[in-house]
N, C-alpha and C positions, 0 to 999 in steps of 0.2 A: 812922422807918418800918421796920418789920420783913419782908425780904421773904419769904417762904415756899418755900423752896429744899426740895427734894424729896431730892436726890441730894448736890447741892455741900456739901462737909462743911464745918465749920466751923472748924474744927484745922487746915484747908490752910495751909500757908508755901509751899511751892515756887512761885517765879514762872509764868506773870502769868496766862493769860487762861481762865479754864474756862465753861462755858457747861453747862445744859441745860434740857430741850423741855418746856413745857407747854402740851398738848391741850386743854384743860378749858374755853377759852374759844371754840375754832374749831369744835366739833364741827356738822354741818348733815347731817345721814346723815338718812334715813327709812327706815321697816323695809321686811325685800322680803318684798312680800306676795303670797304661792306662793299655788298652784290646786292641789287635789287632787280629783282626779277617782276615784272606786269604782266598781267594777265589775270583772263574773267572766270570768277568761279559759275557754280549751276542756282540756278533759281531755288534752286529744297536748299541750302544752304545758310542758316542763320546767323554767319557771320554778319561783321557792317563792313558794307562795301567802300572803297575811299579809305579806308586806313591802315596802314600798313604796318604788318603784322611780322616779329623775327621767327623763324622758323628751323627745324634740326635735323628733318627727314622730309621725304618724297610722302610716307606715307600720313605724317603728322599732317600736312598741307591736304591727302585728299579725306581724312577726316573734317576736316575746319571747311575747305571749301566744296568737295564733292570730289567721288571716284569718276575718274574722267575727263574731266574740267580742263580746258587749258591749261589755269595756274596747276595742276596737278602735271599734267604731261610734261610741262616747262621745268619743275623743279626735278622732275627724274632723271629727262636729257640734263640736268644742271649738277646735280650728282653724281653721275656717270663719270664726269670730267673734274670734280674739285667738291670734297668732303671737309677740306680744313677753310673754307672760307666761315666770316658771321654772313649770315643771308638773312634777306628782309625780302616779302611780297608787297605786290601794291593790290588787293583784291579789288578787279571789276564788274560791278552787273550787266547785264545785257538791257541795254534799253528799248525801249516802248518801241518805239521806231527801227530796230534793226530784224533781221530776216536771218532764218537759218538757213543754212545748202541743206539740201537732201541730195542723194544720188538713189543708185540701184541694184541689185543683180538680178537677172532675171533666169530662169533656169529653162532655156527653148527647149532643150531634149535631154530628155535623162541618161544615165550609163548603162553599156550594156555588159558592162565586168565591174568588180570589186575594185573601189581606189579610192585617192583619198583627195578631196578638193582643198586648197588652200589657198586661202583668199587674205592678201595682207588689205588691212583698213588700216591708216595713216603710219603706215612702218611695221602695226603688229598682226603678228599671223594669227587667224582662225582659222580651225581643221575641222573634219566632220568625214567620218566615213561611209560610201555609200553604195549599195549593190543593185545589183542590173534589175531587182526586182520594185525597189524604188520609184514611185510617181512622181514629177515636177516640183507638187505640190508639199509633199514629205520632205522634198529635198530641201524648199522654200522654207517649211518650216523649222527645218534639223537645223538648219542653219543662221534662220534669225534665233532660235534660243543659243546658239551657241555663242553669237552675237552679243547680246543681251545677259550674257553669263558673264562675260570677261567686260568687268565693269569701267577695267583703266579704258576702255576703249572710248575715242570722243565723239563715237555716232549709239544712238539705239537704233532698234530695228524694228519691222512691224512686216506681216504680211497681210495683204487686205483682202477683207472677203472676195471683192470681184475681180482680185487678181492675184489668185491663190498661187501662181507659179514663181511672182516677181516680190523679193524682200526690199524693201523701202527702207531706206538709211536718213536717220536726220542728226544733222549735227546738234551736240548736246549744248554747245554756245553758239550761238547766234552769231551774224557776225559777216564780211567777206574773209576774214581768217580764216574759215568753214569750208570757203573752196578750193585752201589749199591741202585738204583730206585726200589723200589720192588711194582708191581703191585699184589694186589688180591680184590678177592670180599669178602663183609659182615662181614669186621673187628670184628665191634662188634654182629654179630650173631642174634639169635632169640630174646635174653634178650632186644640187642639193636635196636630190630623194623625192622634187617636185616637180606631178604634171597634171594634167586632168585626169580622169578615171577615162576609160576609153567610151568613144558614143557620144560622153558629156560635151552639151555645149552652152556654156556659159556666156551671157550678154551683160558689160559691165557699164551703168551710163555713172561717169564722173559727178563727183560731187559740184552743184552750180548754184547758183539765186542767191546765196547770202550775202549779203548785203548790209554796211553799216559799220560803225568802231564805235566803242563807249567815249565819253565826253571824257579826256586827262586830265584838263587842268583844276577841279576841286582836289582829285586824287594827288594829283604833284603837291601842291599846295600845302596837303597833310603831310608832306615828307619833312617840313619846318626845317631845323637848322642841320638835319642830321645828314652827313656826306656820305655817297654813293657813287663809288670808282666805278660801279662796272653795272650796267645797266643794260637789263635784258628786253627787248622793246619789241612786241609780238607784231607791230603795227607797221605798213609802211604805205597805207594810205595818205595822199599829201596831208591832208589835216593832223594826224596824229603825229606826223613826224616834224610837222610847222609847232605841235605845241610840247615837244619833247625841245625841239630847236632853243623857243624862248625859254623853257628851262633851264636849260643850258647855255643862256648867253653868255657873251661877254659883254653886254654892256648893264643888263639888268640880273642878267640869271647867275647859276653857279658858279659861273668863270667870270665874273666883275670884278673890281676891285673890292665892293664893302662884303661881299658874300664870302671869296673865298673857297668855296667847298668842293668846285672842281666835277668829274665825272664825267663817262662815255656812254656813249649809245649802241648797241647793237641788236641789229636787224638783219632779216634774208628776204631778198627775196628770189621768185622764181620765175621762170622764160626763159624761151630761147636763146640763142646768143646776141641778135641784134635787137630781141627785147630788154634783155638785160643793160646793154649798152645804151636804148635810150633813156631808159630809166633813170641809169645812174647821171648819167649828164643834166637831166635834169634835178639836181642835187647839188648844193656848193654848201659842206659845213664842215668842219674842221672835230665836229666832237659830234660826231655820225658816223658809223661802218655801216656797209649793206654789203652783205653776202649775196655773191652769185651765185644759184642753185638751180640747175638744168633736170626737172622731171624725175626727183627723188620720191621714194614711197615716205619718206618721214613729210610732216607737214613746215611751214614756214616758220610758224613759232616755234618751234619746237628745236630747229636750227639755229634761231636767233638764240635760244637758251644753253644749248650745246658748245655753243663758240664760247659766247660768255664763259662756260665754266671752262672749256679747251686754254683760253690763251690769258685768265683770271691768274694762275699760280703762276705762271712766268712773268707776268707782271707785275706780280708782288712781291718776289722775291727777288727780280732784279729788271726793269723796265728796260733798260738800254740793251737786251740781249735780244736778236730778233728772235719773231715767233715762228717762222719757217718748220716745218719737218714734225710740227707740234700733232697729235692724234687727237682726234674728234672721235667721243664717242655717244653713242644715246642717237644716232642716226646712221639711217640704210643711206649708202652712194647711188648714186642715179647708175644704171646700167650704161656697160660698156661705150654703146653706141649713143648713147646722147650725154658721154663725159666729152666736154672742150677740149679741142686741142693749146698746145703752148700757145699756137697763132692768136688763135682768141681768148685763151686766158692774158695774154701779154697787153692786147689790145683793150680788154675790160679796167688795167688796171690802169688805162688813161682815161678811163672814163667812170672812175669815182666806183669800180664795184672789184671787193677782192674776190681771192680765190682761193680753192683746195685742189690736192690734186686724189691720185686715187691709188695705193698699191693692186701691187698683182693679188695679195691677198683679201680686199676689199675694205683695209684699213683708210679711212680718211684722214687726210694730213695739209694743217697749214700751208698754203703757199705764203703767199703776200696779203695781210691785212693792212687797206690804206683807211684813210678817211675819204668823204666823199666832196671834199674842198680841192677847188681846181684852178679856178680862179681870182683872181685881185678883184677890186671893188671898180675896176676899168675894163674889169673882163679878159685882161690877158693871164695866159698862162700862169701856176704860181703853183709851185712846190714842197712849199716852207711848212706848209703841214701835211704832208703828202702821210708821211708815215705814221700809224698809230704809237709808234714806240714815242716818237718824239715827245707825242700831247704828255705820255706817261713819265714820261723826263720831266718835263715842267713840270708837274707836280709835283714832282719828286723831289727837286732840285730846291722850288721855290717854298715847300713845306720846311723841308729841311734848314732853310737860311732863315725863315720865319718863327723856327723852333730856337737854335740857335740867340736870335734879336730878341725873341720874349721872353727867354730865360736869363740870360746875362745885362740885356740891357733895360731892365722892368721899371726901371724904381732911378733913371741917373740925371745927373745934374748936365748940363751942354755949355760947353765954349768953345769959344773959335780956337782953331789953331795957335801955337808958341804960347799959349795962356800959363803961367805957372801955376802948379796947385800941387798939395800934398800927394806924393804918391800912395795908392791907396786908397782914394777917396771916391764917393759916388760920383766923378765925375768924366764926361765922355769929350772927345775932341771928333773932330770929322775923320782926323788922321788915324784916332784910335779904331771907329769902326771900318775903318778903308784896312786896315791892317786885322780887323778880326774877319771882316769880308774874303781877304785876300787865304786868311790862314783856312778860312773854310772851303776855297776854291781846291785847294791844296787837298783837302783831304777828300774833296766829291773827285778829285781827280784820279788821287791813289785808287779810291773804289771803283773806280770805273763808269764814272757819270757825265763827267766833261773832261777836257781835253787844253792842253796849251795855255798852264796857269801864267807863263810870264806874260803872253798877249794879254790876258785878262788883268794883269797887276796892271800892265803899262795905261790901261785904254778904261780902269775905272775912274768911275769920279762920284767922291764924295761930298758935298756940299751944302752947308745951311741955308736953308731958303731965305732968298732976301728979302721977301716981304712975312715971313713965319719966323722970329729966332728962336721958336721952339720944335722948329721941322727940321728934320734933314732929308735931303733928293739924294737919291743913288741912282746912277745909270752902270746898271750890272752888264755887260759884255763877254758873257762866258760862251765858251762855244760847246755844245752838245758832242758827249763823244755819238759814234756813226755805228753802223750793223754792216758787217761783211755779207751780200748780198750777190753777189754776180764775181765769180771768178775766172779772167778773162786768156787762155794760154795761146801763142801762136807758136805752134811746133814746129818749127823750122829741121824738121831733121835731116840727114845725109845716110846715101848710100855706101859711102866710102868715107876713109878718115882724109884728113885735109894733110896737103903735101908739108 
């Protein structure tokens, strides 16, 4: 028996005892699979923009980039949902060329009793109390300072001399992200202790004009070799989402063959229902989710941040479990009447955009997150990446066989099958890794990752490449274990028992 000594040389005479260490059989590591979260800080901010920076709080991030800021609001909904991830920002500026929303409130008539206005600005409440004695103009003002006080807020406010009754709102990043800012009053209604003061009558013009997304790809670029499972993407302009796409290829990007490193996209966006639907069909990518989101007070980024940290620890701890029934927290649900029915949440998820649904208590909850891949390269139908679990399977599955291959088989000699050789020795046969292949299906199986190892022994192949005798081809054939999803009963029952 030959042993394969690494280091101990073989010319040693000096007595007696030398030793050393081989790793190659203990190795159990799994990758660590980082959140990167995009999104633009505020112009007073003296970070450098483009580089991406690891982060440990909501409030560390709005020191470094601004109280406020996207990336600020994005890491809070991201914390709300998962505190044990590593997280990493990608910080953007606002460019030359892009345009902030501004919106408005305008105050037509004042109260003629004591009460309390509340005005949500992109999910969060401003209050301000105000009496019948109260001018327009006072009211305008009480309320842009109070605006202006609550800093995480992503608008300032300003009233202006020649139009002292109406507070002017401008988004703090620039942007068309800016107009998914939704201002309204008394979120939560009568139930929640919210209404107008009586008399008041309040004119709210929606946040509009912004216009623009920062340039990605210098920013992606600075991410170099470091892998990012879960990727919080504020953008769903075609361009930003064309160059998150190439990031993420398969043929050049993260998911190639020489790269490796893998990762997903998540975005929302918002519309009605047969906006949403065109939307998404306009869309075919396998490592893209876009959330459907019908007229919530939280904004779009901010959704897109929130999922990411929602359906991030289920994924890490074990991908193949669906993400169904999962709680979203760090955003307000869109009111009763403009929540989707099943009809069209059912119909959205043929058309590349998932869903949530909504408890009685206002709790938002996972339905079905798919990718937005629909189609084959002919255009027909095609399913095979429908579900985001899957993508997080292959990862999972192909990390793991590649951990596996780089630890046991680093350093080995190759011959063809029937070859005799010392047992022992650095050396690999096609048959030996067709049997270490096979013992590893075996155990992704026990855990719960794939399914029907003998299919998989029968239907692999191992094989030296005929023009490479230093290559070996494996066509792996395992099959994905599945998510219990639709549980289908026909109750056939009886009024009487059977004769």
């Amino acid at each position: 028996m030959a042993v394969p000594f690494s280091r101990v040389p073989n010319n040693i005479r000096a007595p007696l005892f030398y030793v050393e260490f081989d790793n190659s059989m203990a190795n159990s590591a799994i990758a660590t699979q980082r959140t990167l979260i995009i999104g633009q800080m505020l112009s007073t901010s003296t970070a450098k923009p483009d580089i991406p920076e690891r982060i440990s709080s909501a409030a560390q991030v709005a020191g470094l980039f601004g109280n406020g800021s996207m990336l600020h609001g994005m890491t809070e909904a991201y914390f709300a949902n998962d505190q044990a991830a590593e997280i990493w920002v990608l910080p953007l500026s606002d460019a030359a060329n892009m345009v902030a929303a501004k919106g408005s409130v305008k105050v037509s008539s004042p109260a003629t009793d004591t009460g309390v206005i509340s005005l949500y600005i992109g999910g969060q409440r401003v209050q301000i109390t105000v009496v019948a004695t109260d001018k327009a103009e006072q009211v305008a003002t009480a309320l842009s300072d109070a605006i202006n006080k609550k800093v995480t807020l992503p608008v300032t406010a300003i009233v202006a001399f020649d139009s002292a009754d109406t507070v002017t709102l401008t988004a703090k990043n620039k942007g068309a992200a800016g107009n998914s800012i939704d201002l309204r009053l008394n979120y939560r209604g009568q139930a929640g202790g919210e209404f107008t003061p009586a008399g008041m009558e309040l004119k709210i013009t929606q946040m509009t004009g912004g216009a623009g997304a920062p340039d990605l790809k210098n920013a992606l670029g600075n991410l170099k070799d470091r892998s990012f499972d879960f990727i919080a993407n504020p953008y769903t302009d075609t361009a930003s989402l064309d160059d998150v796409k190439a990031f993420l290829s398969d043929t050049v990007g993260r998911w190639s063959w020489e790269q490796q490193l893998y990762g997903h996209s998540f975005s929302a966006v918002n519309g009605a229902y047969g906006e949403l639907a065109s939307f998404g069909e306009q869309r075919n990518y396998q490592h893209e989710t876009l959330l459907g989101v019908t007229n919530s007070p939280s904004p779009n980024y901010i959704w897109a941040a929130a999922l990411t940290g929602a359906v991030a620890p289920s994924l890490r701890n074990d991908p193949g479990r669906p993400l169904q029934t999962l709680p979203v927290s760090g955003v307000l649900a869109p009111a009763s009447e403009d929540q989707l029915d099943l009809i069209e949440r059912n119909n959205l998820l043929y058309s590349g955009i998932s869903t949530f649904t909504v408890a009685d208590d206002g709790t938002i909850q996972v339905e079905n997150i798919i990718t937005t891949y629909q189609k084959n390269s002919f255009g027909d139908n095609d399913d095979s990446y429908l579900e985001v679990e899957t993508l997080y399977l292959l990862m999972y599955v192909t990390r793991y066989i590649r951990t596996q291959i780089t630890s046991k088989f680093a350093r080995m000699k190759l011959v063809k099958d029937a070859t005799r050789y010392a047992p022992g020795s650095a050396i690999v046969t096609p048959n030996v890794i067709r049997a270490e292949l096979i013992a590893q299906y075996r155990t992704l199986e026990y855990n719960g990752y794939v399914q029907d190892s003998k299919s998989f022994a029968s239907g692999l192949i191992v094989d030296i490449n005929p023009q490479n005798p230093n290559r070996v081809d494996v066509l792996w054939t395992g099959t994905l274990i599945n998510q219990l999803r639709v549980f289908a009963l026909l109750n056939q029952f009886r009024l009487q028992p059977a004769a």
